[in-house]
KEKE-3310 file (N, C-alpha, C; in steps of 0.2 Angstrom, whole numbers, plus 5000, padded with zeros to 4 digits):
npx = (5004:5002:5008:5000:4988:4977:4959:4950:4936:4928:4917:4907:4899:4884:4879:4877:4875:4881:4890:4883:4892:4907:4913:4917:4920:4921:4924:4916:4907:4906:4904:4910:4907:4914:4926:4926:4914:4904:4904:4897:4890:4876:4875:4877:4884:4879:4882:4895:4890:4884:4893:4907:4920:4923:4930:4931:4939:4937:4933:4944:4953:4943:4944:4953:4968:4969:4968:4984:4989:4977:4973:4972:4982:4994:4991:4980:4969:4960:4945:4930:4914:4898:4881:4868:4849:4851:4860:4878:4892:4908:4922:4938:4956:4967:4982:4994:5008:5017:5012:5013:5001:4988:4970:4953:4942:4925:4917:4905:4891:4879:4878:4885:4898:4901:4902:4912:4910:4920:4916:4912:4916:4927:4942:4930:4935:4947:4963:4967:4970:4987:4994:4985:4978:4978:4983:4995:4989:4974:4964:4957:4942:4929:4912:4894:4879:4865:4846:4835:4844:4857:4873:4888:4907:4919:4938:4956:4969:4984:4997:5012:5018:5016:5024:5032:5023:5012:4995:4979:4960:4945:4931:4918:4903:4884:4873:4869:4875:4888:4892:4890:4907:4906:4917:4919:4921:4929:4937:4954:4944:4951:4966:4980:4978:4980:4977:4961:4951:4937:4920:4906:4888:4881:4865:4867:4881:4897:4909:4925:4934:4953:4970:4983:4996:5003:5016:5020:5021:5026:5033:5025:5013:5002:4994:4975:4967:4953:4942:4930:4913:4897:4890:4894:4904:4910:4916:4928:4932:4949:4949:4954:4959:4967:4978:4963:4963:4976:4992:4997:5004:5019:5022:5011:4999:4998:5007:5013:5005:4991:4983:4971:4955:4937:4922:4906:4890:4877:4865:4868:4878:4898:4905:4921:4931:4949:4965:4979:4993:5012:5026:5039:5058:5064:5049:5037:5039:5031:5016:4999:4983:4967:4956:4946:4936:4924:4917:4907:4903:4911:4923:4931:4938:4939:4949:4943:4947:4952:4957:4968:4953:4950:4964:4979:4984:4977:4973:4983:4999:4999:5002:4997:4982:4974:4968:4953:4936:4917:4903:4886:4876:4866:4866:4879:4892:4902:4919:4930:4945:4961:4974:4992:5002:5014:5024:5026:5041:5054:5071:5078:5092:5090:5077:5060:5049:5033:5019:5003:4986:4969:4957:4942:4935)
npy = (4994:5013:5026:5039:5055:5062:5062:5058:5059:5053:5051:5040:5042:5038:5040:5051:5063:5080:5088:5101:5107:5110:5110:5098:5081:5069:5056:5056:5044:5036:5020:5014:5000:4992:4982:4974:4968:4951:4943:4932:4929:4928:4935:4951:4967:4979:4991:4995:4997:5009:5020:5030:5031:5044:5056:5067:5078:5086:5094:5094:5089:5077:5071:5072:5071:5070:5080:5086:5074:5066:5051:5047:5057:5056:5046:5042:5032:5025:5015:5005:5010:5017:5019:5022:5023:5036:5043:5045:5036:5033:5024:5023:5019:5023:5032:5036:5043:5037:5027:5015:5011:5004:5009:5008:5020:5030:5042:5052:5057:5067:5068:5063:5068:5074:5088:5079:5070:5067:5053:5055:5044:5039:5028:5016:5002:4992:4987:4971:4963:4959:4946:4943:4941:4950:4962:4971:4979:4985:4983:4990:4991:4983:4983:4976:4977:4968:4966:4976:4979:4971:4973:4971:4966:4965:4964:4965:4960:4962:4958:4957:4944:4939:4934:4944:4948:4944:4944:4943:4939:4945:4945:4957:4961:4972:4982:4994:5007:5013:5006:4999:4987:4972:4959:4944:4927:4919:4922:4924:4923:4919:4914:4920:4930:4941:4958:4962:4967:4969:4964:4952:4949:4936:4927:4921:4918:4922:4932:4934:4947:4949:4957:4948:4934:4946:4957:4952:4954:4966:4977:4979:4977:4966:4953:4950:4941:4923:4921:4909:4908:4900:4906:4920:4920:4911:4894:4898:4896:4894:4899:4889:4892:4906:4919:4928:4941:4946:4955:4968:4965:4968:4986:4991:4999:4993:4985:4980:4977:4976:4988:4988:4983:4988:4982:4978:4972:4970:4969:4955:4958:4955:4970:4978:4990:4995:4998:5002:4996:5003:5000:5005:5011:5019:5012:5021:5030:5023:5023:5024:5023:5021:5008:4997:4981:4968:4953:4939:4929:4930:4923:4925:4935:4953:4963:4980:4988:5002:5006:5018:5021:5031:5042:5046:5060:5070:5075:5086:5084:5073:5058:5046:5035:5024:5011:5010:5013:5011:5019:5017:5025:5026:5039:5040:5033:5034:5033:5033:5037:5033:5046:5049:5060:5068:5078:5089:5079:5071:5067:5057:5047:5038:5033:5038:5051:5058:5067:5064:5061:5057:5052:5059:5054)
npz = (5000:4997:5003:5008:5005:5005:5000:4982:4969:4955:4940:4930:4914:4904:4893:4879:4887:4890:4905:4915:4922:4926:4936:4945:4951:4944:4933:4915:4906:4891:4883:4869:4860:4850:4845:4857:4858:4857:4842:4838:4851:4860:4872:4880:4883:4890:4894:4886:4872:4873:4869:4871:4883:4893:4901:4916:4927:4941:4954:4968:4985:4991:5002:5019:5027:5046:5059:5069:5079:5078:5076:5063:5057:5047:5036:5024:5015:5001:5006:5006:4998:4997:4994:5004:5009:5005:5010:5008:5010:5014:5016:5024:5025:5037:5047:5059:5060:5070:5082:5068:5061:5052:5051:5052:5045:5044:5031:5030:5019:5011:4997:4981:4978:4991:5003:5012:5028:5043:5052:5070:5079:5074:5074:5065:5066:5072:5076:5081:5096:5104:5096:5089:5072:5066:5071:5069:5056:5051:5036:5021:5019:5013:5007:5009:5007:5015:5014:5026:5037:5039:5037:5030:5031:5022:5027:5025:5036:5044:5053:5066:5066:5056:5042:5028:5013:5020:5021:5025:5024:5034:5042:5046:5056:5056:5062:5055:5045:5051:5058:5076:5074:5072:5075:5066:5075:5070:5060:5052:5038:5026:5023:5022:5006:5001:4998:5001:4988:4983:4982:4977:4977:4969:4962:4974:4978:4984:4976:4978:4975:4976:4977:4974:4971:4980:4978:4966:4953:4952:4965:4977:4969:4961:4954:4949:4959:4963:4972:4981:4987:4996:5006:5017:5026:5022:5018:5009:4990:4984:4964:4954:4941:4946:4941:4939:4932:4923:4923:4909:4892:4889:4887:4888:4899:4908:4915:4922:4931:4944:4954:4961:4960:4955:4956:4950:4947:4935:4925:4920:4919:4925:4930:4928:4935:4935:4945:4933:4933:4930:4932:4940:4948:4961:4969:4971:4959:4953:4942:4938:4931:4927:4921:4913:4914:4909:4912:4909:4918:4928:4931:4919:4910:4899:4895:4891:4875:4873:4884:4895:4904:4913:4914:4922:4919:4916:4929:4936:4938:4945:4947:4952:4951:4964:4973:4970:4971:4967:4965:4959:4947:4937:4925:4928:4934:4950:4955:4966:4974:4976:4975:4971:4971:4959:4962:4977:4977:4987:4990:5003:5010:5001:4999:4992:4997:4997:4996:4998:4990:4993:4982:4973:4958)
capx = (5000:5008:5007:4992:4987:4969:4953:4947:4932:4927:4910:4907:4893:4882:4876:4881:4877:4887:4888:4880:4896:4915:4917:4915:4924:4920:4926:4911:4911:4901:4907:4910:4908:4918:4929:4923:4907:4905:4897:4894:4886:4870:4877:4876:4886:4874:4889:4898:4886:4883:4898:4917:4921:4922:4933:4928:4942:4933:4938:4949:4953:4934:4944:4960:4970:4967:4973:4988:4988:4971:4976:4974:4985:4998:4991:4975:4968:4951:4941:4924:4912:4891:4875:4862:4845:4850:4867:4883:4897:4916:4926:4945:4960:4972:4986:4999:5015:5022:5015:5013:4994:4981:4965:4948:4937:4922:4915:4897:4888:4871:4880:4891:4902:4903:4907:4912:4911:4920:4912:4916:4918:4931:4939:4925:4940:4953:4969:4967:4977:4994:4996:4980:4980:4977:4986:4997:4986:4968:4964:4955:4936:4923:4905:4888:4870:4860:4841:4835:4850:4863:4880:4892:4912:4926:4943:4963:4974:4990:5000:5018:5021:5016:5031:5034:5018:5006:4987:4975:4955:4942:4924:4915:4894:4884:4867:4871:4883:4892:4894:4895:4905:4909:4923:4918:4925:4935:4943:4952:4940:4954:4971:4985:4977:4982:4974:4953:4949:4929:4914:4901:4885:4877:4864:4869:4886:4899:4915:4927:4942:4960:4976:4987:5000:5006:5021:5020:5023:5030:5035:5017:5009:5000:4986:4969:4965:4945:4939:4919:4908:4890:4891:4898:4909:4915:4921:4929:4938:4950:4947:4959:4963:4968:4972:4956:4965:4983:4995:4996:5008:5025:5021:5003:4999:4995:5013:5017:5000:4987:4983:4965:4947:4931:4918:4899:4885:4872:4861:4871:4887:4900:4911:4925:4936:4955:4972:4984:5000:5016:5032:5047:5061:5059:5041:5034:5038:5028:5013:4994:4978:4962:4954:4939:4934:4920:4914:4897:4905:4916:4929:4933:4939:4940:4949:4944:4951:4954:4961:4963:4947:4954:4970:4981:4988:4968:4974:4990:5002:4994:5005:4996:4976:4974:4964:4948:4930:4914:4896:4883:4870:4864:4869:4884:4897:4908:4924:4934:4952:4967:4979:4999:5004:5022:5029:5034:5046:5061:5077:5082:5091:5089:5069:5056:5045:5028:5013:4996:4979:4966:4954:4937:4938)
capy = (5000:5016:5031:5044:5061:5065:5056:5062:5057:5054:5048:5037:5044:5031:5042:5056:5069:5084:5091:5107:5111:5106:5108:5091:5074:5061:5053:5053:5038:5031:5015:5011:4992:4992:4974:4968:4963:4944:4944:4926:4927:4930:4938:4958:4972:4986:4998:4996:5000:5017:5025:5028:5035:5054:5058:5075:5078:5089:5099:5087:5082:5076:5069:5074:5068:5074:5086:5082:5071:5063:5042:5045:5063:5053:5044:5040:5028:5022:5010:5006:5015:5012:5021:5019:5027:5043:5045:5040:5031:5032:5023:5022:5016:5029:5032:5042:5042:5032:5018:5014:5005:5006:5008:5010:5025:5032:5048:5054:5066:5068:5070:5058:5075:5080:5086:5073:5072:5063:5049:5057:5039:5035:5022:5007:4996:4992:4982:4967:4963:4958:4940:4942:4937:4957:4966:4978:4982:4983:4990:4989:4988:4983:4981:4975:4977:4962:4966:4979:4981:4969:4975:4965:4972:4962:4969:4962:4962:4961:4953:4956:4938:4937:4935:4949:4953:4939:4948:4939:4941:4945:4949:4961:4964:4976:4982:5000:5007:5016:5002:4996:4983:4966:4955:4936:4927:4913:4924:4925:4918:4918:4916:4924:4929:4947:4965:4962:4972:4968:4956:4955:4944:4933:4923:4916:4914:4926:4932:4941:4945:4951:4957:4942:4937:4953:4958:4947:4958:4973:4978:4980:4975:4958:4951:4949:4930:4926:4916:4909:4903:4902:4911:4927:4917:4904:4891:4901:4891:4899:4900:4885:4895:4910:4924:4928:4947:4946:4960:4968:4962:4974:4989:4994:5005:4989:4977:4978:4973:4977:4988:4985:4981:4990:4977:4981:4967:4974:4965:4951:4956:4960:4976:4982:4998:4993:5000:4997:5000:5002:5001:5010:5009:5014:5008:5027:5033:5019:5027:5020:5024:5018:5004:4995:4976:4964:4947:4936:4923:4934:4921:4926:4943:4957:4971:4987:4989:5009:5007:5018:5026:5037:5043:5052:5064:5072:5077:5089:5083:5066:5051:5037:5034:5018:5010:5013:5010:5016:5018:5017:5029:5029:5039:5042:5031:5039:5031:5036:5033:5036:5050:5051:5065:5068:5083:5087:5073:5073:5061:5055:5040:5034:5034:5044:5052:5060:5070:5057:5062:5052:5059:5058:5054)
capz = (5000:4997:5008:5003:5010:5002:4994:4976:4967:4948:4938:4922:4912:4900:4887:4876:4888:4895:4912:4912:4925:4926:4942:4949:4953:4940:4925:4914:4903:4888:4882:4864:4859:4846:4844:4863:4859:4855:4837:4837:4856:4863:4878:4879:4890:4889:4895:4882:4868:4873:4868:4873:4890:4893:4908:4918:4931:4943:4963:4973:4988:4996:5012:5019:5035:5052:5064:5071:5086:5078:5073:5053:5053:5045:5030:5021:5009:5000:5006:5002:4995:5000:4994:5009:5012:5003:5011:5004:5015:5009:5023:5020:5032:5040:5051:5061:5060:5076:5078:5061:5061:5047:5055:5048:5047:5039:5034:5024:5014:5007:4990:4979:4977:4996:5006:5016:5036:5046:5059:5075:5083:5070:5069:5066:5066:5074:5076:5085:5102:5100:5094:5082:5065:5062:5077:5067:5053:5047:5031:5016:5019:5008:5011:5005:5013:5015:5017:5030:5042:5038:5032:5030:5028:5022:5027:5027:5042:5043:5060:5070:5067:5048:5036:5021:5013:5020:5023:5027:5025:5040:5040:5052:5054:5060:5060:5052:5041:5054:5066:5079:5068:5076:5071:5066:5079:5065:5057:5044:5033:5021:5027:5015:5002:4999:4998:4995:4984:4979:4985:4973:4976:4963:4961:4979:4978:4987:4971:4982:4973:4979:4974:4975:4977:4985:4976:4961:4949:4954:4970:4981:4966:4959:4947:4955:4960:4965:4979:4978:4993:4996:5014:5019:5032:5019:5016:5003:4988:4976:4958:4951:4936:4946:4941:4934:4928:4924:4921:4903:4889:4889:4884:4890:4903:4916:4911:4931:4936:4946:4962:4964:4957:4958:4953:4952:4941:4932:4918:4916:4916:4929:4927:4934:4936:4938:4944:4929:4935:4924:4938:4942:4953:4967:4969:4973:4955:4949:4939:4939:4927:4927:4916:4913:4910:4907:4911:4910:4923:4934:4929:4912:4911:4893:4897:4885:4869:4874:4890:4900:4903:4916:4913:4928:4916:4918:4934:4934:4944:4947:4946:4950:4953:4966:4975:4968:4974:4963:4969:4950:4948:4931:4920:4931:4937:4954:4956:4975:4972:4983:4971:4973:4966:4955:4966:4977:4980:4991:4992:5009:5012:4995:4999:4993:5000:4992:4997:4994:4990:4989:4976:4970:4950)
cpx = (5004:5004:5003:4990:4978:4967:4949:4942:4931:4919:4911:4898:4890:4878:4879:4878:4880:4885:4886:4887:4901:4917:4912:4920:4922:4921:4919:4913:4904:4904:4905:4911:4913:4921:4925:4918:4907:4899:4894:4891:4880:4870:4879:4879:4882:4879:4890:4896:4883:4887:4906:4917:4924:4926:4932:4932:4935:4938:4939:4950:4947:4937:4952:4960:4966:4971:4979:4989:4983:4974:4975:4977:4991:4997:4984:4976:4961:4951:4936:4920:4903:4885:4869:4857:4847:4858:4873:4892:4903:4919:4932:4952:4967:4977:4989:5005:5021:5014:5012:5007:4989:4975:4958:4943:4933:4920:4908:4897:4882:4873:4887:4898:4905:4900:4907:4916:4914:4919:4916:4915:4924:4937:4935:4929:4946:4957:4968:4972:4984:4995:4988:4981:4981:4978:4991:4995:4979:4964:4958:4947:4931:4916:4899:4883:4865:4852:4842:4842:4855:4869:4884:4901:4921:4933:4950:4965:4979:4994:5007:5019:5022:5023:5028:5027:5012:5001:4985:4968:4949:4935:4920:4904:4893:4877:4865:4876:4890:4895:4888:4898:4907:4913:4921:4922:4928:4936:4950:4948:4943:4962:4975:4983:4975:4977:4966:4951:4939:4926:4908:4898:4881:4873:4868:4874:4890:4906:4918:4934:4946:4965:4981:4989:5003:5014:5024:5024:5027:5031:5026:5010:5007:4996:4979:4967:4956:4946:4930:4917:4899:4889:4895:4906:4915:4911:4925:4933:4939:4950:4954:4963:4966:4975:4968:4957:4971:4986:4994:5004:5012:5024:5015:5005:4998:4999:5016:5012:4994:4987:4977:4960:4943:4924:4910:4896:4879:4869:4865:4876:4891:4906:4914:4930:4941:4960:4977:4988:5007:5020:5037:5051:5063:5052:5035:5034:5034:5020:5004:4987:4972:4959:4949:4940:4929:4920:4908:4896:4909:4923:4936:4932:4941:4941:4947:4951:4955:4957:4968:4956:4946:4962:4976:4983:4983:4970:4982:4993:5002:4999:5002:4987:4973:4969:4957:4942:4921:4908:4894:4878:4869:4863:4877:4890:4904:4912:4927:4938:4958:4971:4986:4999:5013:5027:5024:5036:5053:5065:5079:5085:5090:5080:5064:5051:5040:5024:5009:4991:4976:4959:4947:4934:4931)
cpy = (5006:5021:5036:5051:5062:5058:5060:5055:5056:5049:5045:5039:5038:5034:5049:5062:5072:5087:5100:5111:5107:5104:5103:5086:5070:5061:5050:5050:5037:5027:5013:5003:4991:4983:4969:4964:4958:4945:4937:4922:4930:4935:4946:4961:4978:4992:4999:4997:5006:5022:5025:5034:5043:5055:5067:5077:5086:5091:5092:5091:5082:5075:5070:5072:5072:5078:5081:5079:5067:5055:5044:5054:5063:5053:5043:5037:5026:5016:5007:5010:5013:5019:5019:5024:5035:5047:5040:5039:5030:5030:5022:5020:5022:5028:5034:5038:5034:5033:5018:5008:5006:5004:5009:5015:5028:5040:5050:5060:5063:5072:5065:5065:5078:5085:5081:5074:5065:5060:5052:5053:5034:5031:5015:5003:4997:4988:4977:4966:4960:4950:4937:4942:4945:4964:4971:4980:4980:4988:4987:4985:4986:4981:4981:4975:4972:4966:4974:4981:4976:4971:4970:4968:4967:4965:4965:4966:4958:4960:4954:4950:4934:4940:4939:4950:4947:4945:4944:4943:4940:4945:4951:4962:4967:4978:4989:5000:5010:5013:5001:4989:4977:4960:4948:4932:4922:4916:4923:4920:4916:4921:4917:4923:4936:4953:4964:4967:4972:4959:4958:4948:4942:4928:4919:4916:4922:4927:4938:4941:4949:4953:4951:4939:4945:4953:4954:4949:4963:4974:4982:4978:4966:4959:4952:4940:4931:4918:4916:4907:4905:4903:4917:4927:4913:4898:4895:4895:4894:4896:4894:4887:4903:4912:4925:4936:4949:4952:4960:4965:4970:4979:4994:4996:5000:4985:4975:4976:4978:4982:4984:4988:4983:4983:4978:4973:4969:4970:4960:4950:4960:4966:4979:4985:4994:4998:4999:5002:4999:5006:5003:5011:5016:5015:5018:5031:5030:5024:5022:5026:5019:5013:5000:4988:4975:4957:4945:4931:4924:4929:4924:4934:4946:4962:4975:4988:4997:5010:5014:5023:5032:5038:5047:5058:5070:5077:5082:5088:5077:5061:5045:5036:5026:5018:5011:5010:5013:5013:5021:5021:5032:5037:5039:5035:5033:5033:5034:5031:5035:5037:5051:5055:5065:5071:5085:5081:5074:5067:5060:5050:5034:5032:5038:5045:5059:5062:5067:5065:5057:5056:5054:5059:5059)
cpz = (5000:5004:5005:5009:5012:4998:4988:4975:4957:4944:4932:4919:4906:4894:4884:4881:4892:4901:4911:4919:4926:4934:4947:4946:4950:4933:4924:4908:4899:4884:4874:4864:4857:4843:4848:4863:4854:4850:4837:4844:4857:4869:4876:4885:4886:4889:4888:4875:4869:4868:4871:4879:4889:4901:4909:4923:4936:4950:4967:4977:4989:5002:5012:5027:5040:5055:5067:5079:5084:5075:5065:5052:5048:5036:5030:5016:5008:5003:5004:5000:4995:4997:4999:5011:5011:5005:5009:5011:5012:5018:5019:5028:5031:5045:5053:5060:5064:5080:5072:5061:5056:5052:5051:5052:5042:5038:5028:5024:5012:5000:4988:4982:4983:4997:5012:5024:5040:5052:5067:5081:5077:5075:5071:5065:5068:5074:5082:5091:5099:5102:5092:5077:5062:5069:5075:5060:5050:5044:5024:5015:5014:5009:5009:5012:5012:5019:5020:5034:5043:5034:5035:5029:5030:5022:5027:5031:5041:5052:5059:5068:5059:5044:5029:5022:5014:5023:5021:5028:5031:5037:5046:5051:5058:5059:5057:5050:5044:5061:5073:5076:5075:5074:5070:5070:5075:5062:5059:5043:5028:5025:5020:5007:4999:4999:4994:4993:4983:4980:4980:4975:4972:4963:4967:4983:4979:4981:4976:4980:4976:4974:4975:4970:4977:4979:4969:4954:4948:4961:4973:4976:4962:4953:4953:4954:4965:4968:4981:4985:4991:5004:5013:5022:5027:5022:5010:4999:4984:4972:4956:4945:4938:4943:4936:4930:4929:4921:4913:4898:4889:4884:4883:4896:4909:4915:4918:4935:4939:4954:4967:4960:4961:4953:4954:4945:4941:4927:4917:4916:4924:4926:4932:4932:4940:4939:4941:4930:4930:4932:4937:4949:4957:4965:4968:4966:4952:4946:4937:4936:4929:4922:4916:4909:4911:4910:4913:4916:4930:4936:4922:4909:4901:4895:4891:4882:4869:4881:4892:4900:4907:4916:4919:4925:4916:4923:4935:4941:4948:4944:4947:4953:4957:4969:4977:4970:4968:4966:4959:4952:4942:4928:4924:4933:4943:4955:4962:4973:4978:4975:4975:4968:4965:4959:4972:4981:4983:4992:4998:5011:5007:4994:4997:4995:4997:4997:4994:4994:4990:4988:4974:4964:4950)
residu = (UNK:UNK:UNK:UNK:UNK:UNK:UNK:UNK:UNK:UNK:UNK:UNK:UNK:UNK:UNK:UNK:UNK:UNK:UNK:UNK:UNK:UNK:UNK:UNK:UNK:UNK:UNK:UNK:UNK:UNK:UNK:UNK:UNK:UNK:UNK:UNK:UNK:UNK:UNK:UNK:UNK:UNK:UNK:UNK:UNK:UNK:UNK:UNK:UNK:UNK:UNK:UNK:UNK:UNK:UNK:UNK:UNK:UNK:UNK:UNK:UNK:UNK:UNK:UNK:UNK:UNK:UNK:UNK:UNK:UNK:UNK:UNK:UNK:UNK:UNK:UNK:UNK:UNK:UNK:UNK:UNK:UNK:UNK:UNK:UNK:UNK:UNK:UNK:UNK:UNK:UNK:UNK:UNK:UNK:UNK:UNK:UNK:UNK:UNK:UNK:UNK:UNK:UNK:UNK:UNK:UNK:UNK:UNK:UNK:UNK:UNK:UNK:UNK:UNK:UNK:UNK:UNK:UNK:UNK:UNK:UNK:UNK:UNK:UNK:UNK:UNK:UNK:UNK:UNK:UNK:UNK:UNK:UNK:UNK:UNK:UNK:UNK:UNK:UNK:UNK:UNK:UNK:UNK:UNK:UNK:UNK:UNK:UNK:UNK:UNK:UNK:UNK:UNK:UNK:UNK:UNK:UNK:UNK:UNK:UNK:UNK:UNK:UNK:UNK:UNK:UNK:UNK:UNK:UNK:UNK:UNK:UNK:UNK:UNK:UNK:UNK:UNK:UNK:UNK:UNK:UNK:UNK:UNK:UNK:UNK:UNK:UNK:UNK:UNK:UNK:UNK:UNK:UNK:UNK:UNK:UNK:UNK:UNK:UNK:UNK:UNK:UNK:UNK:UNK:UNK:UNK:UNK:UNK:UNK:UNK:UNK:UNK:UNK:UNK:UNK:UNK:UNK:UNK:UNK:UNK:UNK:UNK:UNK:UNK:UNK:UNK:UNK:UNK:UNK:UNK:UNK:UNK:UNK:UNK:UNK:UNK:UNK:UNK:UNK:UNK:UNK:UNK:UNK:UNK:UNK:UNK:UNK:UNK:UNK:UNK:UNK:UNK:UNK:UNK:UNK:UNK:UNK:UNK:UNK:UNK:UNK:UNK:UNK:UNK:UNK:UNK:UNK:UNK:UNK:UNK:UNK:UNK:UNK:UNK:UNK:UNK:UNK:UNK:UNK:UNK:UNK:UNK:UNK:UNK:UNK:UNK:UNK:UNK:UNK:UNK:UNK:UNK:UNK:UNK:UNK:UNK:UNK:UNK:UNK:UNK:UNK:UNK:UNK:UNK:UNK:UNK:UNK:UNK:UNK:UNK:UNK:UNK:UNK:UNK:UNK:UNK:UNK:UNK:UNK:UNK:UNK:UNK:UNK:UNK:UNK:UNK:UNK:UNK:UNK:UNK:UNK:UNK:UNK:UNK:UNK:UNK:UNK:UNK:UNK:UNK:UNK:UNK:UNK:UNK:UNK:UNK:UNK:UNK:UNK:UNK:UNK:UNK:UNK:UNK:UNK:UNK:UNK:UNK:UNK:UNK:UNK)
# end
């Protein structure tokens, strides 16, 4: 995970029309077919028969650290991203300085756009005691609403005792979005099995995919590999053909891999918003865009032939657009991403070290 300051917003639109104002946070999008679509199947992605995506950069940050002394004045990062009852829910994982802990915490608006407030019982998650599976970090929440008042909210933790980059996934419930959550008490429900990125339910059955392995590809980055159950809790079992979304061929905007996946199913198809990262040494110059796949099986992945369909160059100053989360709202599409930006960067110790946003496309 890298280190991040702020959170930016951005939208995907599904038809040819324009914003009657700039200043706003979303990549609007209409999706040209073009080659993707299978001539010789019956099977249809509606998206992608609109038209070709239309990015709108718009007023960044929506969330920024805390005061100093507060547990996230450190660093920031996205997390989920929830529509409930007229209010929108962006939780993300934060941190100070000393001790070095990602913790989780949320904050709303009664507007995708913001501005966004932070929960003033932050953080809904914490680091378990020490010699828990997730005692020195917990991070990366993700969360579906079952019914009236069940949420649900998958998150990796990370353990004092766990060798390199083993994370491992949890899962918490709660009877609102705000908490109080409560930890499953058998977790992990997935022991090493890197950064969760996206739970989607279908037809039953729980597809909750990851970045893993961790560092596969480029230094903090991997593929995405998929793990299925029919519970919340598991049994989970991974995909025998994992990965189900592999780095791109040398030469494309995505040839170092993946950060993370936003995955939403609609009519038939699942679609999903990625991190293609293209790598550089050290790890911090590395540089990351937005991109867009397809599938009818949630196995069997087509990335876009136009790739990317957010670009960070959009953004002046913007190096890399990570870990992304999107909430759908026809015509619209908002994306919440975590932005590292280019400058300024300072050398110390062979180290760099950068000023984050995390941005709302």
């Amino acid at each position: 995970m890298f280190i991040n300051k702020n959170v930016q917003l951005c939208s995907i639109e599904r038809n040819n029309e324009m914003l009657d104002c700039v200043k706003v946070f979303f990549i609007t999008a209409v999706l040209l077919c073009g080659n993707l679509c299978m001539a010789e199947s019956t099977q249809r992605n509606d998206l992608l028969e609109k038209g070709e995506f239309i990015q709108v950069p718009g007023p960044n940050p929506i969330l920024t650290t805390g005061p100093e002394g507060a547990w996230d004045d450190y660093v920031i990062e996205t997390g989920g991203a929830l529509k409930d009852f007229g209010t929108y829910y962006l939780y993300y994982h934060g941190s100070r300085k000393e001790p070095w802990a990602y913790q989780i915490g949320i904050a709303t608006s009664t507007n995708p756009l913001g501005p966004f407030k932070k929960y003033e019982k932050n953080p809904i998650m914490t680091i378990g005691p020490r010699g828990s599976w997730d005692d020195m970090h917990a991070a990366h929440a993700i969360i579906i609403k079952e019914g009236l008042n069940k949420y649900y909210m998958w998150y990796c933790g990370h353990s004092f005792d766990y060798p390199g980059e083993k994370w491992s996934i949890g899962l918490a419930t709660a009877s609102s979005a705000l908490g109080p959550w409560k930890k499953y008490e058998n977790n992990p429900i997935i022991d090493d099995f890197g950064y969760v990125s996206a739970v989607v339910k279908v037809d039953g059955k729980y597809y909750l995919y990851s970045q893993y392995p961790i560092g596969s590809t480029a230094d903090d980055y991997g593929p995405i590999a998929l793990a299925v159950a029919d519970k919340s809790e598991g049994p989970y079992k991974r995909y025998e053909g994992n990965p189900v979304m592999a780095k791109g061929q040398w030469g494309e905007g995505d040839d170092s891999g993946i950060s993370a996946v936003a995955i939403n199913y609609s009519a038939g198809v699942f679609h999903a918003f990625y991190g293609g990262v293209k790598a550089y040494n050290p790890r911090m110059l590395s540089r990351e865009s937005i991109g867009y796949a397809h599938s009818f099986d949630g196995y069997n992945w087509i990335k876009y032939g136009l790739n990317p369909v957010a670009t960070r160059y959009a953004n002046p100053n913007a190096a890399s657009f990570a870990e992304l989360r999107t909430i759908w709202e026809p015509p619209f599409i908002y994306v919440y991403h975590t932005l590292r930006y280019n400058e300024p960067i300072t050398l110390i110790n062979h180290k760099v070290h950068r000023i984050f946003k995390l941005l709302l496309l």
